[in-house]
C-alpha positions as CSV (number, residue, x, y, z in Angstrom):
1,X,24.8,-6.5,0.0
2,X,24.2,-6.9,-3.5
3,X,22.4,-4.5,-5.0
4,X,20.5,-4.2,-8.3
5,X,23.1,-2.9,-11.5
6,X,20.2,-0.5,-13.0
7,X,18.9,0.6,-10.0
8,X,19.9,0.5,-5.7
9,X,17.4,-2.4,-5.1
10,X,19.1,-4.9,-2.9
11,X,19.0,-8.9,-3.5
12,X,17.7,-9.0,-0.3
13,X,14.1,-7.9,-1.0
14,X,11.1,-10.5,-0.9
15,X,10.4,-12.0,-4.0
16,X,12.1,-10.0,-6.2
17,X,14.1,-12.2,-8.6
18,X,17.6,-10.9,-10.1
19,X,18.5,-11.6,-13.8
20,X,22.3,-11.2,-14.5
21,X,22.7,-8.4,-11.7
22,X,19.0,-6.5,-12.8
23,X,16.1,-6.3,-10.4
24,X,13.1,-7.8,-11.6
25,X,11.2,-4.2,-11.1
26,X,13.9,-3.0,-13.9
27,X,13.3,-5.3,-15.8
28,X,9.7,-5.3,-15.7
29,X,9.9,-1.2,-16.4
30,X,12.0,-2.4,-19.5
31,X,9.3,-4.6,-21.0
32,X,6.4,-1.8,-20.0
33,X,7.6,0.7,-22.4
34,X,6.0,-1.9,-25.4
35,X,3.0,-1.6,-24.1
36,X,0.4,0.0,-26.2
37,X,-1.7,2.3,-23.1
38,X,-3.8,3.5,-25.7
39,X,-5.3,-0.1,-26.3
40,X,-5.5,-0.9,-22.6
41,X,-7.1,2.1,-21.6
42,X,-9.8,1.1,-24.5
43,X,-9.8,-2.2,-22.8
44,X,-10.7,-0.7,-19.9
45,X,-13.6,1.6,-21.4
46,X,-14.9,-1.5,-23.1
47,X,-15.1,-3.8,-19.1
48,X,-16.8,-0.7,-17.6
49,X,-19.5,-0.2,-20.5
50,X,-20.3,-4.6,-20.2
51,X,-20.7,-3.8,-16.7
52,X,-24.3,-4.3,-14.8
53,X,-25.8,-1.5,-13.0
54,X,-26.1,-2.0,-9.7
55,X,-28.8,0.4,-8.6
56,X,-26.6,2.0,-6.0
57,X,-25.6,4.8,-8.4
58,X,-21.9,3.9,-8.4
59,X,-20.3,2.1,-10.7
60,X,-17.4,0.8,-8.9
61,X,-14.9,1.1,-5.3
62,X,-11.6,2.5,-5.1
63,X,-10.1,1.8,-2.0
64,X,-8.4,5.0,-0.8
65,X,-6.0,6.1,2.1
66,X,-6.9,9.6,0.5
67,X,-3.1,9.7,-0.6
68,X,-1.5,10.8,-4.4
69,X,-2.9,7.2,-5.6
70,X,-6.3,7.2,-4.6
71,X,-7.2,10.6,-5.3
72,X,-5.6,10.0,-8.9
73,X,-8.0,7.0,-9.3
74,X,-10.8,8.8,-8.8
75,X,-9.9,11.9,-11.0
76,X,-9.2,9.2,-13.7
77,X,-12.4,6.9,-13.1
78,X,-14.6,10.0,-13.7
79,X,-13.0,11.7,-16.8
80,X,-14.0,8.1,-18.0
81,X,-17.5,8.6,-16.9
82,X,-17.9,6.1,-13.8
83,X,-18.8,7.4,-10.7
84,X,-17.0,5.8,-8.3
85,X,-17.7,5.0,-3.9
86,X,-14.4,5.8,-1.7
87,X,-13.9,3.1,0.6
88,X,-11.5,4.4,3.2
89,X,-9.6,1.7,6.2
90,X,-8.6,4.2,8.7
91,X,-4.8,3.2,9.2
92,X,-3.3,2.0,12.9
93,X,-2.5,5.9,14.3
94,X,-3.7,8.3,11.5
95,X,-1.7,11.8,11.2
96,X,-3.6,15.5,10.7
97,X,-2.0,15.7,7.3
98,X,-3.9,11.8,6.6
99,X,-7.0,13.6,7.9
100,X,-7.0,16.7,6.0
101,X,-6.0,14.2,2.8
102,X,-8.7,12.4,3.5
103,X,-11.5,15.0,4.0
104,X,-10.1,16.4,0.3
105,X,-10.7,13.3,-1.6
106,X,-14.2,13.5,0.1
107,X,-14.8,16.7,-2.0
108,X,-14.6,14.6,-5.0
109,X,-16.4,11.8,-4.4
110,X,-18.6,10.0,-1.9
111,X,-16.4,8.0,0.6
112,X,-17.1,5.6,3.3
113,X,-15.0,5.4,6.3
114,X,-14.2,2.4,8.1
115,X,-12.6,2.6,11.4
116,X,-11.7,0.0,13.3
117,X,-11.6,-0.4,17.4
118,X,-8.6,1.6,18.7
119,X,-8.2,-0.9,21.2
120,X,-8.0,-4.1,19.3
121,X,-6.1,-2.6,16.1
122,X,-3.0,-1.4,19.1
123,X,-3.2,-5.2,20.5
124,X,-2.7,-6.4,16.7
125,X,-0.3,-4.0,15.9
126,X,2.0,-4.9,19.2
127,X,1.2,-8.9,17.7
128,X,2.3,-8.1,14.1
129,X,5.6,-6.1,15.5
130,X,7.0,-8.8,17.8
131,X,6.0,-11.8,15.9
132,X,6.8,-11.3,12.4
133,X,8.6,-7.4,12.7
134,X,5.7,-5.7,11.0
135,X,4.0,-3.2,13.3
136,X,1.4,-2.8,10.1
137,X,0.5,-6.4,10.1
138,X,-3.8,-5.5,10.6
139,X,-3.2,-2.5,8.3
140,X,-2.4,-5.0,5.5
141,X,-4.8,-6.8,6.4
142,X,-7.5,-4.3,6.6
143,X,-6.2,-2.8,3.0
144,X,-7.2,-6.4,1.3
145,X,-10.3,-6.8,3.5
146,X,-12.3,-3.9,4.0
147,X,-12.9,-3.1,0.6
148,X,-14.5,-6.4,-0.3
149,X,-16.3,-5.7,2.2
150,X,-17.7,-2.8,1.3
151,X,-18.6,-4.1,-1.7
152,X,-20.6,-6.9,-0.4
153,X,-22.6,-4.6,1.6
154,X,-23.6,-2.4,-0.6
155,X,-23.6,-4.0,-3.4
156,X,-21.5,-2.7,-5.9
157,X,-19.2,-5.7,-7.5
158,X,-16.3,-3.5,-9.0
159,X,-13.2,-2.9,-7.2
160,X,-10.4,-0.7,-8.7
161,X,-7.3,-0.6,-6.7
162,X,-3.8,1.2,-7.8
163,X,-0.7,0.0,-9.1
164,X,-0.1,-3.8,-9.2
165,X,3.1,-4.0,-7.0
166,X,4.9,-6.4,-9.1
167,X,4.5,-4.4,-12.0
168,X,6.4,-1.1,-10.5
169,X,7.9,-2.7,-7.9
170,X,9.2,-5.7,-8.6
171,X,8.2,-10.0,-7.9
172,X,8.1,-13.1,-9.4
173,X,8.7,-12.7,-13.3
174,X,4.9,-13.6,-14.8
175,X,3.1,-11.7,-11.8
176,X,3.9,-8.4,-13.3
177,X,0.9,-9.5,-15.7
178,X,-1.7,-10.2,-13.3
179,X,-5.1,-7.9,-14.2
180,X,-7.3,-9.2,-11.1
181,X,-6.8,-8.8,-7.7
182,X,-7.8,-13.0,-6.5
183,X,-7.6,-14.3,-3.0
184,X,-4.8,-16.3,-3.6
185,X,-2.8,-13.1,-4.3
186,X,-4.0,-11.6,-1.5
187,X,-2.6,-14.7,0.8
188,X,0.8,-14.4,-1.3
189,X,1.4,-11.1,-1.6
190,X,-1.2,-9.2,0.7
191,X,1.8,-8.9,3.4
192,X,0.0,-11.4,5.3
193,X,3.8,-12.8,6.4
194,X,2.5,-16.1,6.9
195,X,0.0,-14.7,9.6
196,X,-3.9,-15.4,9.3
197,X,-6.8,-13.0,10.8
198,X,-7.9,-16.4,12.9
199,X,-4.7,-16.9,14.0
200,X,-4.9,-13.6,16.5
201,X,-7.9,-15.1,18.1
202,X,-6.4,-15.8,22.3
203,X,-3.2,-13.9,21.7
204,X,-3.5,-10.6,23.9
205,X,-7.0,-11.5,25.1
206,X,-8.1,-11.2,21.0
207,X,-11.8,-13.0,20.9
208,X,-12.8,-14.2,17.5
209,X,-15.4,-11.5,17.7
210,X,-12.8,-8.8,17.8
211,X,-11.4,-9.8,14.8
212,X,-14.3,-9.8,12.4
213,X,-13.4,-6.4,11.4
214,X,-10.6,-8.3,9.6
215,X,-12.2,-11.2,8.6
216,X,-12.9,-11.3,4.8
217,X,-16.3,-12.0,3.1
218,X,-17.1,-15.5,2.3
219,X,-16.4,-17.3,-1.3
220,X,-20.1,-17.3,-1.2
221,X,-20.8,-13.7,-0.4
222,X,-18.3,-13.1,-2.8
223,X,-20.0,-15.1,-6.1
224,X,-23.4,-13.7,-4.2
225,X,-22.5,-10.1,-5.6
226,X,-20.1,-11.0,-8.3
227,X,-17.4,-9.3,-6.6
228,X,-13.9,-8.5,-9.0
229,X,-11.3,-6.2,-8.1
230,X,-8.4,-5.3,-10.9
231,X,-5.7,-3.3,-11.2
232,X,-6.4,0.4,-12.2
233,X,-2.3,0.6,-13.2
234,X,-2.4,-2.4,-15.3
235,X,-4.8,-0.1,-18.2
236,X,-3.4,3.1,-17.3
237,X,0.1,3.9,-17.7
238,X,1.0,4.3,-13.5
239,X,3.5,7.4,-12.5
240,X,3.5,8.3,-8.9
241,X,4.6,11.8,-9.6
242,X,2.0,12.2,-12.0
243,X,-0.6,11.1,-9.7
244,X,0.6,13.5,-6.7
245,X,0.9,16.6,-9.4
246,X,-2.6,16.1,-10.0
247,X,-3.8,15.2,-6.7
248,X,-1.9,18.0,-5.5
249,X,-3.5,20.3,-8.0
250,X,-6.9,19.0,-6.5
251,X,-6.3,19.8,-2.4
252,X,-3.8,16.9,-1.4
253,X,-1.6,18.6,1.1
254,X,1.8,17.2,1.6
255,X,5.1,17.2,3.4
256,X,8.1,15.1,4.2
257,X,7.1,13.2,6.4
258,X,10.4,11.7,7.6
259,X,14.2,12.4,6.6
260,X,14.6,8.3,5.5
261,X,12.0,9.5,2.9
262,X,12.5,10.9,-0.1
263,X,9.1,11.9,-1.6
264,X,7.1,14.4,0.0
265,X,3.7,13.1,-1.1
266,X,3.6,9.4,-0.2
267,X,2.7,7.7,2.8
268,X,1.4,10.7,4.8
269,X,-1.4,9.0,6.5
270,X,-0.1,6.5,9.4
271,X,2.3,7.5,11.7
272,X,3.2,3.9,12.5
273,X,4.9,3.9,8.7
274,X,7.8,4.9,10.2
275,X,8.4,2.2,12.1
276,X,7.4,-0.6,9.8
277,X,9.7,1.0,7.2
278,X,12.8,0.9,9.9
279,X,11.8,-3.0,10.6
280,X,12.2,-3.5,7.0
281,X,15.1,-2.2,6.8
282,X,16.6,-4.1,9.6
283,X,15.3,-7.2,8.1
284,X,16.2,-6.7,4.4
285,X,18.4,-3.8,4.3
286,X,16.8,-1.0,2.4
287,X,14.7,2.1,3.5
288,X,11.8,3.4,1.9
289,X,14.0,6.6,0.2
290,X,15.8,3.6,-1.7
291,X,12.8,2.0,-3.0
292,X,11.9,6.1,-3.9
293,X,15.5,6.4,-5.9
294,X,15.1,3.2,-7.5
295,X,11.7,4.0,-9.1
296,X,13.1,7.4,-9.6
297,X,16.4,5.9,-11.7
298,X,14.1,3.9,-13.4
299,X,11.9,7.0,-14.4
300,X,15.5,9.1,-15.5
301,X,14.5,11.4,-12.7
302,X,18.2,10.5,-11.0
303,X,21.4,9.1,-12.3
304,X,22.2,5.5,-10.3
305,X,25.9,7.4,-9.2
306,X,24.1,10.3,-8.1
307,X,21.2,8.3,-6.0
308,X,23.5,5.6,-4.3
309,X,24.7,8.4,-1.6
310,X,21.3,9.4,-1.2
311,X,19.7,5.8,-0.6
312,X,23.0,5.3,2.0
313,X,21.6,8.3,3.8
314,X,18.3,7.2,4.4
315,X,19.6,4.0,4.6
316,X,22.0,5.3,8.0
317,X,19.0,7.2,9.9
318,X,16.1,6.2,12.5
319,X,12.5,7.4,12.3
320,X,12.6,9.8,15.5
321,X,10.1,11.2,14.1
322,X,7.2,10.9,11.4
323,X,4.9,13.0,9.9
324,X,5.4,15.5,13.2
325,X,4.6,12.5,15.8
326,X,7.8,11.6,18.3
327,X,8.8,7.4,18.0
328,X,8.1,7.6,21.4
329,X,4.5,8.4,21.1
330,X,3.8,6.1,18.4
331,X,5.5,2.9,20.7
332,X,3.9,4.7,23.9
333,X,0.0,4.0,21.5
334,X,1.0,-0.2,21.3
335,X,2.1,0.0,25.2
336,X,5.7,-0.7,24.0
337,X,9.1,1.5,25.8
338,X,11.7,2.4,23.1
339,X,14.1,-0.2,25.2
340,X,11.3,-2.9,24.3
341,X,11.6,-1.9,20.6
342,X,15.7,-1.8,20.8
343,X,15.0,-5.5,21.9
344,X,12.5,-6.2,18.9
345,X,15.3,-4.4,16.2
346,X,18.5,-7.1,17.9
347,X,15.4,-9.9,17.6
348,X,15.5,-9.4,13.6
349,X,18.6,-7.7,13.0
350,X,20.3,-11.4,14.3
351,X,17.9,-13.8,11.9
């Protein structure tokens, strides 16, 4: 395996280009320390002040798992005046540390809560697992649909999510520029994996009316409300340990939630994580503590020498369990035995 010469990414990732041995993230951080925040973040105050009033009383939607990022967003969005709607997706099996997370970001601002049928999101989770290796397949799904959504419904055209990925994590040189969140990204980076919301419809008894919980608005509801969704990261400078110190500082409770990780305030709300993070890195090769050391040596928080042992660690282990909830239980929710999964894990450990 080939991994990245700044940091311990792998040439194995999706979409992530390497440039004489360097990791397009690394090479992306590079070119983000020219950039002038101060000038983006008045770029920023100027698109918020042309904006209409809607006549809901919010100005705009961050879509929030009630993690570090979200809670971040919204702390940021009102120190610039806007007064923003949470629009939470309830994720696949939701942990008490998710819950509590989520009740905290409802302290400082007005949320929404979707959640979806129990029933049908286990039936697309067992789909997404054994088709493409992704137990989080509707979760990604949900993420890029909801939201819109929301918005439609009630209104409000704004939509601020977090980071864009490219930008911190690495893609396609030219996408690390990208400002708007468009359908077509969506269907190319969305973690669709080549799998459409229709295409569920007769698989596991799924009726097209189960899946219009994931079915996204129209281009015509869309242009209806004047729907636009950006980038809060690509105006303000984006550090996910700034955002958990401050989230933190404002209720967010936190924990490791598995030994594979590394940071103790990310992904704390889906038990399933664990899982689709072990898939990956049967797949590609890397666990989610090396993506954490990577953006870590890229931040001067670790040495490369000192993080490679570290990422081989998490790289060696299985999610027994996550966030306090056994592997077992978390198959046992998707009606799958850990024997089925062992044959799931030698299904894409062989392609």
């Amino acid at each position: 395996m080939n991994r990245c010469t700044k940091c311990l990414m792998p040439d194995t990732r999706p979409d992530t280009p390497f440039i004489d041995g360097v990791c397009s993230a690394c090479v992306t951080h590079a070119n983000r320390k020219q950039i002038d925040w101060d000038e983006k973040e008045r770029e920023l105050v100027e698109m918020l002040e042309k904006m209409p009033r809607n006549g809901t009383g919010y100005d705009c939607i961050v879509p929030s798992s009630g993690g570090k990022d979200s809670t971040w967003q919204v702390i940021k969005l009102k120190q610039l005046g806007v007064r923003p709607l949470v629009v939470t997706a309830e994720t696949c099996h939701l942990t008490e540390i998710g819950a509590a997370n989520i009740d905290n970001l409802a302290r400082l601002a007005s949320t929404l809560r979707y959640v979806p049928n129990k029933d049908i999101r286990a039936r697309l989770n067992l789909i997404g697992l054994t088709t493409v290796g992704d137990i989080s397949w509707p979760e990604h799904v949900s993420i890029f649909t909801t939201p819109f959504k929301a918005a439609v419904q009630t209104g409000i055209p704004l939509i601020f999510y977090g980071e864009c990925p490219q930008a911190i994590w690495g893609g396609p040189l030219g996408t690390e520029e990208n400002k708007r969140m468009t359908r077509r990204w969506v269907s190319e980076y969305g973690g669709f994996l080549g799998m459409r919301p229709e295409d569920m419809v007769g698989q596991c008894q799924i009726t097209e009316e189960d899946m219009k919980d994931y079915m996204p608005p129209t281009d015509a509801e869309i242009e209806g409300v004047g729907v636009e969704a950006f980038f809060l990261g690509q105006f303000c400078d984006w550090d996910s340990h700034r955002n958990a110190a401050v989230a933190i500082a404002h209720g967010m409770r936190y924990e490791l939630p598995c030994h594979t990780n590394r940071w103790e305030w990310e992904n704390l709300d889906n038990a399933q994580t664990g899982i689709h993070d072990h898939l990956a890195l049967v797949k590609y090769g890397y666990s989610r503590g090396t993506v954490q050391l990577s953006a870590d040596i890229r931040l001067g928080r670790i040495s490369r020498e000192d993080a490679l042992p570290l990422a081989e660690f998490c790289e060696s282990q299985f999610p027994y369990i996550y966030c306090g909830i056994t592997h077992e239980d978390i198959l046992a929710r998707i009606d799958m035995t850990p024997d089925e999964y062992e044959q799931i894990v030698e299904q894409f450990g062989a392609v």
